[in-house]
ZADO-1210 file (C-alpha; in nm, 4 decimals, padded with zeros to 6 digits):
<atoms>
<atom x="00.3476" y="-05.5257" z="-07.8759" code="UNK" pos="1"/>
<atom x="00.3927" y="-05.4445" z="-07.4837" code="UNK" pos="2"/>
<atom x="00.1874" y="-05.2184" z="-07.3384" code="UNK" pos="3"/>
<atom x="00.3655" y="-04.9095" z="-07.1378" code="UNK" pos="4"/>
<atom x="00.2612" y="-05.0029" z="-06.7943" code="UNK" pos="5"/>
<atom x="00.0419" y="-04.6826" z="-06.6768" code="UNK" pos="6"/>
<atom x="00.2058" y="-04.4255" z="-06.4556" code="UNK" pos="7"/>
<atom x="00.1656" y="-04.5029" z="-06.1163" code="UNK" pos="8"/>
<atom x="-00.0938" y="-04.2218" z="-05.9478" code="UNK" pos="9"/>
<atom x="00.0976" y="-03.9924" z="-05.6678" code="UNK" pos="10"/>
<atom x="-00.1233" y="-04.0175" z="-05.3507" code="UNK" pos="11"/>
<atom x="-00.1236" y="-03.6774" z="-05.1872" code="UNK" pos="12"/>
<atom x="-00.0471" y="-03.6343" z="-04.8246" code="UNK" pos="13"/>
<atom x="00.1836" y="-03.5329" z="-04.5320" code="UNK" pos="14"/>
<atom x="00.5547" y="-03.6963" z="-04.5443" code="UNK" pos="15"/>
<atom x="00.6636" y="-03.8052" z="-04.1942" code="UNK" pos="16"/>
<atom x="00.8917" y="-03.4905" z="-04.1891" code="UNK" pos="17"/>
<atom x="00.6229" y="-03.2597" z="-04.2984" code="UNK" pos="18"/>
<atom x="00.4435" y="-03.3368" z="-03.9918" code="UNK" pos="19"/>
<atom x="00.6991" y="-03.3485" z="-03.7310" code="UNK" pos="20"/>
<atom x="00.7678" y="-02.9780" z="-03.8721" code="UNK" pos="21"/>
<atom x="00.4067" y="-02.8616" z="-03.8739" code="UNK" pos="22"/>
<atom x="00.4194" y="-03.0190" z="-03.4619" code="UNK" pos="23"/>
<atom x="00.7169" y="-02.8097" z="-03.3843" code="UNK" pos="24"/>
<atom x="00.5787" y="-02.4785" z="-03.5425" code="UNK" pos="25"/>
<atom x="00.2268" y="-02.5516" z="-03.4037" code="UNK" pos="26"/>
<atom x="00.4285" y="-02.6323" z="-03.0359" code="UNK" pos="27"/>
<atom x="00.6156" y="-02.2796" z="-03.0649" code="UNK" pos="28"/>
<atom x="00.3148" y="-02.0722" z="-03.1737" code="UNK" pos="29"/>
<atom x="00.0985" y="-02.2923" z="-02.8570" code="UNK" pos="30"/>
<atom x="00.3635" y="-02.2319" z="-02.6614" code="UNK" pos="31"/>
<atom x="00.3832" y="-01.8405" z="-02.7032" code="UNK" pos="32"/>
<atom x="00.0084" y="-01.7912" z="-02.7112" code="UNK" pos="33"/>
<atom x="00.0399" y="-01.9641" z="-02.3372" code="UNK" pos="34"/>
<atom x="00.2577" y="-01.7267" z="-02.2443" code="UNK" pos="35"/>
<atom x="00.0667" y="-01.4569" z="-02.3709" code="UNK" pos="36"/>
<atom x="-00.2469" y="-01.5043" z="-02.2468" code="UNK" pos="37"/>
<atom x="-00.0832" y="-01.5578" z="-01.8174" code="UNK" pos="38"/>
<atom x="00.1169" y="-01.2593" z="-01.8695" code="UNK" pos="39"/>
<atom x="-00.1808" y="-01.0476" z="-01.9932" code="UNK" pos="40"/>
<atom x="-00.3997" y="-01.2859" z="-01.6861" code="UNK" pos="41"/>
<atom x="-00.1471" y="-01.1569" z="-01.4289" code="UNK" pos="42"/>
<atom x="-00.1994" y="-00.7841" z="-01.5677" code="UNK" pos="43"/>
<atom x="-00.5284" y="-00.7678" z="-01.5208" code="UNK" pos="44"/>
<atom x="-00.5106" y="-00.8965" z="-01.1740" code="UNK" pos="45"/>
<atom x="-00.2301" y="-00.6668" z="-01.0763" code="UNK" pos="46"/>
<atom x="-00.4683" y="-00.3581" z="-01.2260" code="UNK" pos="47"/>
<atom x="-00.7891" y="-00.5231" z="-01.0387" code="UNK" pos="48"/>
<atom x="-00.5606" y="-00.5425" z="-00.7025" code="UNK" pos="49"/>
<atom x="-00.4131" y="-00.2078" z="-00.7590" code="UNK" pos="50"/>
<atom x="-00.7521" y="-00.0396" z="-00.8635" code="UNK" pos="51"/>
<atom x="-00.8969" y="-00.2393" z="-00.5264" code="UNK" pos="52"/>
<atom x="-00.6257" y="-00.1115" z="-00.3098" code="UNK" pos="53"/>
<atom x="-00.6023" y="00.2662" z="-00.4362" code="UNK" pos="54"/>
<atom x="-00.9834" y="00.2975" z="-00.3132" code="UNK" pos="55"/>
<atom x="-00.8636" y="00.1604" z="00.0168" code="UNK" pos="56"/>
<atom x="-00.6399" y="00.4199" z="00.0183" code="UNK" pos="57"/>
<atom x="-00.8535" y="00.6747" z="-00.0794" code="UNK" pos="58"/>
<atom x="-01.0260" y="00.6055" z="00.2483" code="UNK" pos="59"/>
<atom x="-00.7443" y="00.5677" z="00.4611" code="UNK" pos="60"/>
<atom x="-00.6222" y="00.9893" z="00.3063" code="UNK" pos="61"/>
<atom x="-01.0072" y="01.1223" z="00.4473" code="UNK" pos="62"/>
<atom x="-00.9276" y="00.9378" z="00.7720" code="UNK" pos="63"/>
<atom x="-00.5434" y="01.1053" z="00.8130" code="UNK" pos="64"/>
<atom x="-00.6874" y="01.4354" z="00.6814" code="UNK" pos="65"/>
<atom x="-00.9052" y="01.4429" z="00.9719" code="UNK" pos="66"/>
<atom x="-00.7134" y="01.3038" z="01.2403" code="UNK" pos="67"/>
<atom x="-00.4390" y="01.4868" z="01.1544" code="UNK" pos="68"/>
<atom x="-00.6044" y="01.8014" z="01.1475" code="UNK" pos="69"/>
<atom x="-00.7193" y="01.7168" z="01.5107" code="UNK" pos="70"/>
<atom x="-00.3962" y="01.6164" z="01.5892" code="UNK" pos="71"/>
<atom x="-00.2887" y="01.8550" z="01.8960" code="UNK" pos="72"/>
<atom x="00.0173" y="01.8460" z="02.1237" code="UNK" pos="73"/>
<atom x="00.0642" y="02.0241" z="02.4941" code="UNK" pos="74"/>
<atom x="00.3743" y="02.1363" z="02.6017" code="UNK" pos="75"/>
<atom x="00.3240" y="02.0955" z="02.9327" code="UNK" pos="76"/>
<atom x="00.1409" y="01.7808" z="02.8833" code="UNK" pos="77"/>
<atom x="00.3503" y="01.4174" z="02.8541" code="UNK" pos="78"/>
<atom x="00.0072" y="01.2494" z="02.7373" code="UNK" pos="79"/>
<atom x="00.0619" y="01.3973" z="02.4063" code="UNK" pos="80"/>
<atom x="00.2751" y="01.3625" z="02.1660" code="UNK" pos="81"/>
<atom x="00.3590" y="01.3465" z="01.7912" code="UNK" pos="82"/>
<atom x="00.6505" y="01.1007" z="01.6394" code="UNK" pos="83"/>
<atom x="00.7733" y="00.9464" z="01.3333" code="UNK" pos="84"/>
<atom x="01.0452" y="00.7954" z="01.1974" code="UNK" pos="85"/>
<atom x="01.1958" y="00.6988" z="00.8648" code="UNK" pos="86"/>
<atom x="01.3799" y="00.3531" z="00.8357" code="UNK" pos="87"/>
<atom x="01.3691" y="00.0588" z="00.6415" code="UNK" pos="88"/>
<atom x="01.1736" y="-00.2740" z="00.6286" code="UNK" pos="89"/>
<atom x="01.3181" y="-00.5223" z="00.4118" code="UNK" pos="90"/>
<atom x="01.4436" y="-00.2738" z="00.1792" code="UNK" pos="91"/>
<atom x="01.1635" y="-00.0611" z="00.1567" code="UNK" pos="92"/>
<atom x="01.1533" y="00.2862" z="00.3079" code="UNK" pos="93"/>
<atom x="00.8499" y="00.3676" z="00.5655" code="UNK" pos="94"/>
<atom x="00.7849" y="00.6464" z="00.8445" code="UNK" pos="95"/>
<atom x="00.5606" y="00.4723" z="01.1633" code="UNK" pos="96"/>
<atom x="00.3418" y="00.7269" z="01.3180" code="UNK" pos="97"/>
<atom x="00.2352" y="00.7554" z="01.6244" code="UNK" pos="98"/>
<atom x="-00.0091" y="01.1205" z="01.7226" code="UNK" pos="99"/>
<atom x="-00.2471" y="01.2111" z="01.9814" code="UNK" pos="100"/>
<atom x="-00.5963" y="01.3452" z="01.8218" code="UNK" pos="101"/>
<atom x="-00.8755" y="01.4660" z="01.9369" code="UNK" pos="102"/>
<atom x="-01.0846" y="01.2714" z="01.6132" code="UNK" pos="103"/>
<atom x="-01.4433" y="01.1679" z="01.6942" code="UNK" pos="104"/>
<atom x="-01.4061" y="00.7568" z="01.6576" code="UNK" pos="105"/>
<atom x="-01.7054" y="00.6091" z="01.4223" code="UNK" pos="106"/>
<atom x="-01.8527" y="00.3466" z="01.5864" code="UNK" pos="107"/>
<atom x="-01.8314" y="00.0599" z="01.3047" code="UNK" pos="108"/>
<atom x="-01.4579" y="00.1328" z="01.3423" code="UNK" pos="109"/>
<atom x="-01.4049" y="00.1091" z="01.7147" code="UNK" pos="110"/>
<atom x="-01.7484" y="00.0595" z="01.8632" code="UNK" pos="111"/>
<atom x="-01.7451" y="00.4185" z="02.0864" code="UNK" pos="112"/>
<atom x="-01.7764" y="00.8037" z="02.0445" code="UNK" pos="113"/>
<atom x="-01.5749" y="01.0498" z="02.0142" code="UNK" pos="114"/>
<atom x="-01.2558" y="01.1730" z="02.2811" code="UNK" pos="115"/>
<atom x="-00.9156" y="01.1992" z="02.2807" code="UNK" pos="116"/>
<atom x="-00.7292" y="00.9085" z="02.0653" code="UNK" pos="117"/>
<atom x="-00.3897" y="00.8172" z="02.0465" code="UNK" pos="118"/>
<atom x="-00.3353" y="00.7016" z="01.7356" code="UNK" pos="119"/>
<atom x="-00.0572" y="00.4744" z="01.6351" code="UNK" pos="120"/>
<atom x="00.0181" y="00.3524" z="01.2034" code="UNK" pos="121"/>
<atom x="00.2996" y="00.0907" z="01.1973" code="UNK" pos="122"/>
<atom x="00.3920" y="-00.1786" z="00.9384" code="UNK" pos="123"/>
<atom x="00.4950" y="-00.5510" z="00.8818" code="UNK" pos="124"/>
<atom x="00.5222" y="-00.8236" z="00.6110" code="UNK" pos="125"/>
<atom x="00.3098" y="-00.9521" z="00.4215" code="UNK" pos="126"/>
<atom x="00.2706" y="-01.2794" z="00.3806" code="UNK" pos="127"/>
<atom x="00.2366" y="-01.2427" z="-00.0148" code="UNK" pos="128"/>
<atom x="00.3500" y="-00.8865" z="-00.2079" code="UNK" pos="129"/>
<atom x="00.4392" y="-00.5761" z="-00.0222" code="UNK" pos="130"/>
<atom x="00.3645" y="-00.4596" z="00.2942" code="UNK" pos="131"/>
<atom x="00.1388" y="-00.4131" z="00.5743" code="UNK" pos="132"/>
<atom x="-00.0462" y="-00.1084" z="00.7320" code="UNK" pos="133"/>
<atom x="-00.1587" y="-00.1676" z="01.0659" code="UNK" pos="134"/>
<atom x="-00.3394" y="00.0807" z="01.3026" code="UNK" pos="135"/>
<atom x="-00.3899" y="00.0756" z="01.6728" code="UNK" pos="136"/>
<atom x="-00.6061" y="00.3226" z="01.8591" code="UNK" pos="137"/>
<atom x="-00.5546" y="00.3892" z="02.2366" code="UNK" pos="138"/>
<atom x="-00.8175" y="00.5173" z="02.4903" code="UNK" pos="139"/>
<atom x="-00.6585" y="00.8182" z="02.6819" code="UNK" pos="140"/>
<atom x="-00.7996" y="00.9977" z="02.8984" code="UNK" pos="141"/>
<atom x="-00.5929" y="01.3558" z="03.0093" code="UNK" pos="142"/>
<atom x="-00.4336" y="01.4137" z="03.2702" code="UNK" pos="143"/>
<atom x="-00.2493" y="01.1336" z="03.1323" code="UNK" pos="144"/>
<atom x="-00.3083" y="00.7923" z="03.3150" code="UNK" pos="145"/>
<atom x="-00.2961" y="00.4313" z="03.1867" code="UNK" pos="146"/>
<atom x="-00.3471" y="00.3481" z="02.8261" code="UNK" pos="147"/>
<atom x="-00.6087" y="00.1100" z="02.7223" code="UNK" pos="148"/>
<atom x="-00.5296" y="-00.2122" z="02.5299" code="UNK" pos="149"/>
<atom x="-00.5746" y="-00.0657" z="02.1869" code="UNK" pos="150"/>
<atom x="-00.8194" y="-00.1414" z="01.8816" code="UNK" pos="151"/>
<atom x="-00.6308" y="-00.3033" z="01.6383" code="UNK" pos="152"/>
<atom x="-00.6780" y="-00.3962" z="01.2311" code="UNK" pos="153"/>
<atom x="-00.5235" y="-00.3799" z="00.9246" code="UNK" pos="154"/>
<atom x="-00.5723" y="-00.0626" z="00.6840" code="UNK" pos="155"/>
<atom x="-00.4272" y="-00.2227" z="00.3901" code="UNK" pos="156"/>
<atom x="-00.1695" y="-00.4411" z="00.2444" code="UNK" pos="157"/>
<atom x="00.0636" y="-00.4779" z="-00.0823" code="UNK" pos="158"/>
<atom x="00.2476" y="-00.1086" z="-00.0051" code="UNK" pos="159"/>
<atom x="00.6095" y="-00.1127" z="-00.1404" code="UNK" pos="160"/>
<atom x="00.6394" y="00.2423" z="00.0661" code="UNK" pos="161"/>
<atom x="00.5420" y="00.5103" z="00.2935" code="UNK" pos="162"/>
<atom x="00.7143" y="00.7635" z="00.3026" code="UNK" pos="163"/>
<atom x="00.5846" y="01.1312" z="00.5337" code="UNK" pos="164"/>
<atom x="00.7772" y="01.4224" z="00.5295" code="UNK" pos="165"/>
<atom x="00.7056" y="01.7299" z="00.7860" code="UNK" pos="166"/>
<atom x="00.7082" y="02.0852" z="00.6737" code="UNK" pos="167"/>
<atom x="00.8275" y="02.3382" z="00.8792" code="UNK" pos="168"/>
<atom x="00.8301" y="02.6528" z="00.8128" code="UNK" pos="169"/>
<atom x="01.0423" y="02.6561" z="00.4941" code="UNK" pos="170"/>
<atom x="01.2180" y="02.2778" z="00.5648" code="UNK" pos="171"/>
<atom x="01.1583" y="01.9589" z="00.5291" code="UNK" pos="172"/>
<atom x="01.2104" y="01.6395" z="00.7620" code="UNK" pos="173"/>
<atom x="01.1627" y="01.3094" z="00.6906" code="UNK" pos="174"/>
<atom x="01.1479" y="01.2413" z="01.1055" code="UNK" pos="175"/>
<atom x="00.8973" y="01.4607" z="01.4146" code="UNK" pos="176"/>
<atom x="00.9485" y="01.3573" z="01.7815" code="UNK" pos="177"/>
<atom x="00.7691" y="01.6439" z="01.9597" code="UNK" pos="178"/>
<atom x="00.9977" y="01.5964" z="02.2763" code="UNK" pos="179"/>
<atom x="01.2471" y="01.7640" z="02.0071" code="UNK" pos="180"/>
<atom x="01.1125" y="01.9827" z="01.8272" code="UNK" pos="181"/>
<atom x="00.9176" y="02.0971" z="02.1193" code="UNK" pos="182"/>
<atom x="00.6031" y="02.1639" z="01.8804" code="UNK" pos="183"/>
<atom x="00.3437" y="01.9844" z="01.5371" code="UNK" pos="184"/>
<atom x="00.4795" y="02.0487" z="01.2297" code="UNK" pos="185"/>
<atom x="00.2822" y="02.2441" z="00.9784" code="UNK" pos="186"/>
<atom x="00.1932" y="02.0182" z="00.7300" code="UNK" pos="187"/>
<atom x="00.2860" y="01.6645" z="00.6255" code="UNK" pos="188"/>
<atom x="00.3283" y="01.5225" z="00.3223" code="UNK" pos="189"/>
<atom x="00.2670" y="01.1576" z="00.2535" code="UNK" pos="190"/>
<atom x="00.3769" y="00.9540" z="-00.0573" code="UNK" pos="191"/>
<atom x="00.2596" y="00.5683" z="-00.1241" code="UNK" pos="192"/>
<atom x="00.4207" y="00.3703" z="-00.3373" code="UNK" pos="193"/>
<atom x="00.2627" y="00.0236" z="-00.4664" code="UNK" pos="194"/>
<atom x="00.3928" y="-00.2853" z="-00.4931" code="UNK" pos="195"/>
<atom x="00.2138" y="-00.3740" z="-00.8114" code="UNK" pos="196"/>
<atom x="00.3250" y="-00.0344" z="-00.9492" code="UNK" pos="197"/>
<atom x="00.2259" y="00.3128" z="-00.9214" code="UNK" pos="198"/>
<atom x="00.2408" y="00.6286" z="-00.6668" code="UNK" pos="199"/>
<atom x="-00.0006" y="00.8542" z="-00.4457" code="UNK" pos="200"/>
<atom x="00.0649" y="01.1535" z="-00.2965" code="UNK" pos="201"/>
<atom x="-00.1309" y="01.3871" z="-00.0581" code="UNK" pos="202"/>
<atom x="-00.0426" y="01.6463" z="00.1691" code="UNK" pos="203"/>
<atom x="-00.1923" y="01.7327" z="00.5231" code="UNK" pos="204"/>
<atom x="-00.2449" y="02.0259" z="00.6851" code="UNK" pos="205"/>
<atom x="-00.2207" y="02.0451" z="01.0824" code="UNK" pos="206"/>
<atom x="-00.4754" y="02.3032" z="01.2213" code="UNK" pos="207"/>
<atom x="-00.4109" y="02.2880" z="01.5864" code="UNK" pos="208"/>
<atom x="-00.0881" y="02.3682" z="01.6613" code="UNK" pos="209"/>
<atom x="-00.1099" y="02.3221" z="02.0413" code="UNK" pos="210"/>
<atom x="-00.3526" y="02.3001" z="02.3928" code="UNK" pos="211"/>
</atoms>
């Protein structure tokens, strides 16, 4: 009598297409948890830059609302002046500015006291995201004579817009040029947009109408 040869034991494991399938799901699942974690990296650092540049811009509001305030035009006077216009840089909408104010200057910002400023806010591009604010004050001295090489640094950067619009009376204008309108406007309204996302607005009164 034969014996029944003995079942042969099945050894447990992974089958060659077991694992190439357990690769691909383990690739797709790596390959969205990558993807997940930059795009939530890059949304905290577009938060931390926005949060860093909205308290820049906090400052830069006190320093308008007083220099615009002080902000003072003479009819009879061609050392002052107040002008802006609206255009467009790369395909974002800004107003320049360019006043005369009679602001005290700090002295960690341009090293003297007080005077008459003019004071000019202009923009280019950044190297990076957005755009740049730049600010130039000029010595003048009145009567009018020669301007001074101005003070020059940058307020902020990353701006997708800045956009001021000049109340007057019961209108609106999204451009001033005093050697046209022959007088300040009585308020101005300024809206920033950012180029991370988000919008500030603030509005500006002008107390001294002219000298």
């Amino acid at each position: 009598m034969h014996k029944g040869r003995k079942p042969r034991e099945r050894v447990s494991g992974f089958t060659l297409l077991e694992l190439l399938i357990s690769l691909a799901i383990f690739s797709i699942i790596a390959a969205v948890s990558y993807t997940s974690f930059i795009a939530v990296n890059r949304s905290v650092e577009s938060n931390r830059r926005n949060e860093d540049l909205i308290r820049e811009l906090r400052g830069l509001f006190d320093r308008l609302d007083s220099e615009i305030a002080s902000a003072f035009y003479g009819r009879n006077d061609d050392g002052t002046l107040f002008r802006s216009r609206r255009f467009e840089l790369n395909g974002k909408e800004v107003n320049d500015l360019l006043f005369t104010t009679v602001r005290p200057v700090t002295i960690w910002e341009y090293g003297v006291h007080g005077g008459v400023r003019r004071i000019e806010y202009v923009f280019d591009e950044s190297e990076t995201e957005g755009l740049v604010l730049i600010k130039r004050v000029y010595g003048l001295s009145l009567p009018p004579g020669d301007l001074d090489e101005p003070d020059e640094f940058v307020v902020c950067d990353g701006l997708d817009s800045f956009q001021l619009r000049f109340q007057d009376g019961g209108g609106w204008f999204d451009d001033w040029d005093t050697d046209k309108m022959n007088r300040l406007p009585d308020g101005i309204e300024l809206t920033i947009t950012l180029a991370g996302g988000g919008e500030l607005r603030e509005y500006f009164n002008v107390f001294i109408s002219e000298l």
